[in-house]
C-alpha positions in Angstrom: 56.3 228.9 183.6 53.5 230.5 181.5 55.0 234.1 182.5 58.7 232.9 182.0 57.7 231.9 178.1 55.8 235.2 177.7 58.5 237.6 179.1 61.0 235.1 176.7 58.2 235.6 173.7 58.4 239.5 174.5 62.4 239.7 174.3 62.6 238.5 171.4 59.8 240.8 169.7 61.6 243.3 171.1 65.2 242.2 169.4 63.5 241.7 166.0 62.0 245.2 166.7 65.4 246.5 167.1 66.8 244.5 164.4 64.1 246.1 161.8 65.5 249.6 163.3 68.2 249.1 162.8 67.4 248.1 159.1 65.5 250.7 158.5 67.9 253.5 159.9 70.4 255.2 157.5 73.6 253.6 156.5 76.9 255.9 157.3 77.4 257.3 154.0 73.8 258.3 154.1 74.0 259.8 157.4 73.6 263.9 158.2 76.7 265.5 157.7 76.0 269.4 157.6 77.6 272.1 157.0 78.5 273.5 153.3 80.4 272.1 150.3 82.0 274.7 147.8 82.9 273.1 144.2 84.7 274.2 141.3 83.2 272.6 138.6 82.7 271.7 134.6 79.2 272.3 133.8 76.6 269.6 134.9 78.2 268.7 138.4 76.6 271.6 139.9 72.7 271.2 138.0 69.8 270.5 140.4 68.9 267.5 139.3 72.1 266.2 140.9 72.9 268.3 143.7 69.2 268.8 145.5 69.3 264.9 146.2 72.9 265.3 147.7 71.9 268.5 149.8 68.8 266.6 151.2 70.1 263.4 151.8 72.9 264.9 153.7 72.2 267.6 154.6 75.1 270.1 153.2 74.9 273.1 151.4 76.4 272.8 147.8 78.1 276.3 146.8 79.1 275.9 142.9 80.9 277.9 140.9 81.3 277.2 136.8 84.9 277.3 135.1 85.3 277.4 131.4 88.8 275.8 131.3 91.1 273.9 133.4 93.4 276.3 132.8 91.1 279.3 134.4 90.4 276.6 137.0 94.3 276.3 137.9 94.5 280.1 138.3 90.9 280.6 140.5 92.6 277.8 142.7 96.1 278.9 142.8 94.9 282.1 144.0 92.7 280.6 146.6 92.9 280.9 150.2 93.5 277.4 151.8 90.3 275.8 152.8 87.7 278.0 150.0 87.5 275.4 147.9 86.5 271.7 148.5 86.5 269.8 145.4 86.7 270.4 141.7 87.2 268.6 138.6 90.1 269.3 136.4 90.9 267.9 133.1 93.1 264.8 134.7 96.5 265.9 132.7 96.2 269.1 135.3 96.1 266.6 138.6 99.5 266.5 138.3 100.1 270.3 138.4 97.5 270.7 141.4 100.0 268.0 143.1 102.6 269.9 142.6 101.5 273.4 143.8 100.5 271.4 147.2 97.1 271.9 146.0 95.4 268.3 146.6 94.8 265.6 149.2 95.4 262.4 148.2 92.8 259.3 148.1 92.3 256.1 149.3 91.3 253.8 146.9 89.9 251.7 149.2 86.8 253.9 150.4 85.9 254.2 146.7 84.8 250.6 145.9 82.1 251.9 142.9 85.4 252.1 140.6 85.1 248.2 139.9 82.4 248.6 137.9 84.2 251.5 135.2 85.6 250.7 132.0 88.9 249.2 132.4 90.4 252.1 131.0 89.6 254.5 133.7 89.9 252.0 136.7 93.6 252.6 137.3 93.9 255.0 135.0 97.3 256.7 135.5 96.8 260.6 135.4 94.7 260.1 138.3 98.6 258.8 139.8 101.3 261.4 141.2 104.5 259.2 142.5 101.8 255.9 143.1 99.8 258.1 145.4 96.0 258.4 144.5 94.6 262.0 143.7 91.5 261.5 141.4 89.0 259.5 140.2 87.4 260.0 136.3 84.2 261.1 136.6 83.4 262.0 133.0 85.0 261.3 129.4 84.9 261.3 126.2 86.7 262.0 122.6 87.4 263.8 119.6 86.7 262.7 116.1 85.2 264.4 113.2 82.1 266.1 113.3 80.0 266.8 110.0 76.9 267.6 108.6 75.6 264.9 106.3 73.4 267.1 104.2 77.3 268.6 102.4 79.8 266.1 103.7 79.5 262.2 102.7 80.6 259.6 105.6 82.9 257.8 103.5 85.3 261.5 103.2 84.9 261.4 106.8 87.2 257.8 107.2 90.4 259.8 107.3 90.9 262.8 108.9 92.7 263.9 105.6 89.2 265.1 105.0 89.9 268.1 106.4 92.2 269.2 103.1 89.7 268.0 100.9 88.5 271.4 98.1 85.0 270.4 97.9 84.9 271.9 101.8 87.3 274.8 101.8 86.3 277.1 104.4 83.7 275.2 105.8 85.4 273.9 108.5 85.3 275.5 112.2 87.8 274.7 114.8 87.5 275.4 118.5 90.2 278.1 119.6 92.3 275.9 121.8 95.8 273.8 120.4 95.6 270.5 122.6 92.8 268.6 121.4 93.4 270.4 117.2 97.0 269.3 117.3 96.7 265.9 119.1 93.9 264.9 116.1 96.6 266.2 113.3 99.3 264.0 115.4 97.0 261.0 114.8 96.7 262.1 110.9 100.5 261.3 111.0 100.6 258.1 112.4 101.8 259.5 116.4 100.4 256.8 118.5 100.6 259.3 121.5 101.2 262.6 119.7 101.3 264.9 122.8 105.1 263.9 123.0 106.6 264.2 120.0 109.9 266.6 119.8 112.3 267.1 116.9 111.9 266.3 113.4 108.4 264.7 114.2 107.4 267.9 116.5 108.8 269.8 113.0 106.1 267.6 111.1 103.2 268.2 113.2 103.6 271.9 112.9 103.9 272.2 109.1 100.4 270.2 109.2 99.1 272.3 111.3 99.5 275.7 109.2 98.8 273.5 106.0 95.8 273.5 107.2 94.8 277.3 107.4 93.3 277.9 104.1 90.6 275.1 104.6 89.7 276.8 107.8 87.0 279.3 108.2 86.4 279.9 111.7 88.2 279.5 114.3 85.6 279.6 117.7 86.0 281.2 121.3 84.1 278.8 122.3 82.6 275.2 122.6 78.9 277.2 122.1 80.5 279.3 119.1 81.6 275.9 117.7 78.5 274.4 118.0 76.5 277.5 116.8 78.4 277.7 113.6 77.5 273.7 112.5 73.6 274.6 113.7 73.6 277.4 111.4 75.7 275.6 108.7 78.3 278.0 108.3 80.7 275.0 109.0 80.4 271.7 107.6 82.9 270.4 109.8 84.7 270.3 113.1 87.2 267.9 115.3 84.9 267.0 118.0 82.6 264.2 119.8 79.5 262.9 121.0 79.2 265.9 123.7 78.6 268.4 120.2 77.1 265.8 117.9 74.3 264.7 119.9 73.1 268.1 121.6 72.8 269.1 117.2 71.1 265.8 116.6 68.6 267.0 119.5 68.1 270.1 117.6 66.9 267.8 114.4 70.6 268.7 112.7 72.0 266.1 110.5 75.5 266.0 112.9 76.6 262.5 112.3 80.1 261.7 114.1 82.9 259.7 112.5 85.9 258.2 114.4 88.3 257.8 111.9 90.7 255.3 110.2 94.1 257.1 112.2 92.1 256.9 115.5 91.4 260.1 118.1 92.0 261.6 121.2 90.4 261.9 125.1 89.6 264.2 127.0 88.5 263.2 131.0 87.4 265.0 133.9 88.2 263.8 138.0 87.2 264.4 140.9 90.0 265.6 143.1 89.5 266.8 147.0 91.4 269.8 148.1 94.0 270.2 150.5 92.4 272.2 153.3 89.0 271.4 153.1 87.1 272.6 155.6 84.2 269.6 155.0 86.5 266.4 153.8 83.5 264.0 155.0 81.1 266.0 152.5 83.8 266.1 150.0 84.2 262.5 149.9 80.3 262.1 150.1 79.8 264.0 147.1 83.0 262.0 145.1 81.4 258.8 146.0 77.9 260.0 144.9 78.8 261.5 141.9 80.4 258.0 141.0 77.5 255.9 141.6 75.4 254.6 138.8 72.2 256.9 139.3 74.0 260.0 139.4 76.5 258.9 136.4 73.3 258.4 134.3 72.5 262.0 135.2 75.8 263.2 135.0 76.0 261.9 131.1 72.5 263.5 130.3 72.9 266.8 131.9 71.5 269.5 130.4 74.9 271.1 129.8 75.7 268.9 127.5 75.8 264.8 127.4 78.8 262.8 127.4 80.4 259.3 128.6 80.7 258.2 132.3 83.1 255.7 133.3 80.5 253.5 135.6 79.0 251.3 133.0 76.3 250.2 134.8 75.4 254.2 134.5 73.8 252.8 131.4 71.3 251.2 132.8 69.8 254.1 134.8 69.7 255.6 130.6 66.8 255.6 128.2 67.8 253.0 125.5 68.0 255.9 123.4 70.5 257.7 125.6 72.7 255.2 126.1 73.6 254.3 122.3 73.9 258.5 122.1 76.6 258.3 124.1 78.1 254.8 122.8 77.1 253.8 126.3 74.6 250.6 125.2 77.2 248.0 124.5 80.2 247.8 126.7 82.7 245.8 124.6 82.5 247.9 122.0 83.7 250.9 123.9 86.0 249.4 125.2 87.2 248.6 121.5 86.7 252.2 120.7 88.3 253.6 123.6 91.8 251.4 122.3 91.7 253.0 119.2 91.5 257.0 121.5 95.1 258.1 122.7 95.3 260.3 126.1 95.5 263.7 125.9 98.6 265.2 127.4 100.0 268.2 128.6 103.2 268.2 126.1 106.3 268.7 127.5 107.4 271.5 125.0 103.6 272.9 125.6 105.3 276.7 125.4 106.0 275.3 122.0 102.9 274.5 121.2 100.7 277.0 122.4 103.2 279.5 120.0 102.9 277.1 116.9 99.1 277.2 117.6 99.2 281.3 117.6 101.1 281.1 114.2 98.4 279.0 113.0 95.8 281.7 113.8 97.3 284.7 112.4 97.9 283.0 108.9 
C-alpha cells in the first residue's frame, strides 16, 4: 500500500514537472523559425535595437534595405522578381496600388489581435482595405502642421496657416520638395475638409493658393534632412511639418515649437504589408506582429531615425514620460481629439494634375 502511494506520489511530481515544462518552453510565436527575412523599409524598422531581438528570438536573418519615398519603393518592387522581397511599409494611400499590380497577400485580421489596443482611428482604418479584403496594418503615423522657430515667429501668427503670407517672414519659409503633404495643408487653409479630392472650380482655387504663395518662399528642400537643416541653421523660420521634425530640433536645443492650426492638418501613415511570393510568410507575419506590440512600438516611435506616433497606445508606456508627451503620446483622449481635427492624405484622383501644378509652383 506504502509502495502504491509512493509510485501515486511520484506520478504526480512527475506531471507537475511536465506541467512547469511546459510553462517554461516557448510559446508558438516565439518559436525558431529560420531562415531570412528581406524588408523594404522607412527608416527605423530596420535599426538594431529592433531587429537584433527579432533575429535572436527567432532565429531569421533580417536583410534591410532603406527607401526614401513610397514612390521609389513602388518602382524597387514593381521591378522585383517574385519572392525578393518579404515585407515593406508603404505610405497606406500606396496599398491600394501594390493591390492592384498583384503585388500583396492579404491578412487575416484575426491572427493580429494587438490592433485592439490602437487608436480608434487606425483600428479599421480603411486604406489598409482593398474590396473588404485586409492588406495592412498602420505601424507608424503622424501629421503635418506648422513648424517655427519661436525666437522670429510668435505662436499666436502660427493659429492660421494664413501665416504663411504674413510680410514680417517673407522668404523665411522652407518647404519640402514634394506636392501631397504642401497642397493638402493649403486645401485645409480653404476650408476642404478632405482636400485630396477636390476637382473643378475648387481644384482651380487650390492651385491659385498654391503659386500665391511663391514669393514668401525661400527654399524649397530635396529633402526631409535639407528641410530640417535649413530651420537648425535658421535660414527658415518656418515649414509645414510635425512632431517627427520639431522634436529631433528641440533635441538639438532649437526653439522648434509646433502649432496645429485653427483650419486643422493632414496625415501621413506607414503599414505593414506582406508580399505576394514570400519565400518566409511565417517570419513575415512574425515580424508584422512584433513590430506591432507595445515594446517594439515604443522603440519604433523613438528610433534614432527620427521619432514619431505609433498606433498601439499602450506603446506609451514602454516611453520615458518625457518621450511620450514629445510625441503627443501621454494622454490618449487628447489624440484622439487631435487626430479628428487631421484629414487623410490621399493619392488625388487628378494626381497628374497635381504633380504639374506643383512644378509650376517651383519654377515661379
Amino acid at each position: 500500500m506504502r509502495r502504491a502511494r509512493w509510485f501515486a506520489v511520484l506520478a504526480a511530481m512527475a506531471v507537475f514537472a511536465l506541467v512547469l515544462a511546459l510553462a517554461a518552453s516557448p510559446a508558438p510565436s516565439q518559436q525558431n523559425i529560420g531562415g531570412t527575412l528581406n524588408i523594404l523599409v522607412m527608416p527605423g524598422y530596420e535599426e538594431d535595437q529592433i531587429i537584433k531581438p527579432f533575429e535572436k528570438q527567432y532565429g531569421v536573418k533580417v536583410n534591410a534595405k532603406i527607401y526614401p519615398s513610397s514612390d521609389q519603393m513602388f518602382a524597387i518592387l514593381s521591378a522585383a522578381k517574385p519572392g525578393e522581397w518579404d515585407v515593406t511599409t508603404p505610405d497606406t494611400p500606396w496599398i491600394a496600388k501594390l493591390v492592384k499590380a498583384n503585388l500583396l497577400l492579404p491578412l487575416n485580421s484575426a491572427e493580429f489581435p494587438e490592433v485592439k489596443n490602437f487608436y480608434s482611428r487606425w483600428q479599421k482604418f480603411d486604406q489598409n482595405y482593398v474590396s473588404g479584403a485586409l492588406y495592412g496594418l498602420v505601424s507608424r503615423f503622424g501629421f503635418y502642421g506648422i513648424v517655427y522657430n519661436s525666437k522670429y515667429v510668435a505662436a499666436e501668427d502660427t493659429r492660421s496657416i494664413k501665416v504663411m503670407w504674413n510680410a514680417k517672414y517673407k522668404k523665411k519659409i522652407v518647404l519640402f520638395d514634394w506636392y501631397l503633404p504642401n497642397m493638402g495643408m493649403l486645401g485645409r487653409y480653404l476650408g476642404y475638409k478632405q482636400p485630396y479630392r477636390v476637382s473643378g472650380a475648387e481644384y482651380k482655387k487650390l492651385e491659385e493658393t498654391l503659386i500665391s504663395l511663391r514669393p514668401q518662399v525661400g527654399i524649397i528642400a530635396a529633402t526631409n534632412s535639407d528641410t530640417i537643416q535649413a530651420l537648425a541653421n535658421e535660414s527658415a523660420w518656418l515649414s509645414f511639418g510635425g512632431e517627427w521634425l520639431q522634436v529631433l530640433l528641440k533635441e538639438q536645443g532649437r526653439p522648434i515649437e509646433l502649432t496645429i492650426p485653427d483650419e486643422g492638418g493632414v496625415s501621413w501613415t506607414e503599414a505593414l504589408v506582406i508580399m505576394k511570393g514570400s519565400k518566409n510568410v511565417a517570419a513575415a507575419k512574425a515580424y508584422v506582429k512584433y513590430i506591432l506590440s507595445p515594446e517594439v512600438q515604443a522603440k519604433l516611435a523613438w528610433a534614432n531615425a527620427f521619432h514619431a506616433m505609433v498606433p498601439n497606445k499602450l506603446a506609451a508606456r514602454h516611453l520615458k514620460p518625457e518621450q511620450a508627451k514629445a510625441v503627443f503620446m501621454d494622454d490618449a483622449a487628447r489624440l484622439e481629439r487631435i487626430l479628428s481635427r487631421i484629414a487623410t492624405r490621399e493619392i488625388p484622383v487628378n494626381e497628374d494634375q497635381w504633380k504639374l501644378s506643383w512644378e509650376r509652383f517651383k519654377s515661379r
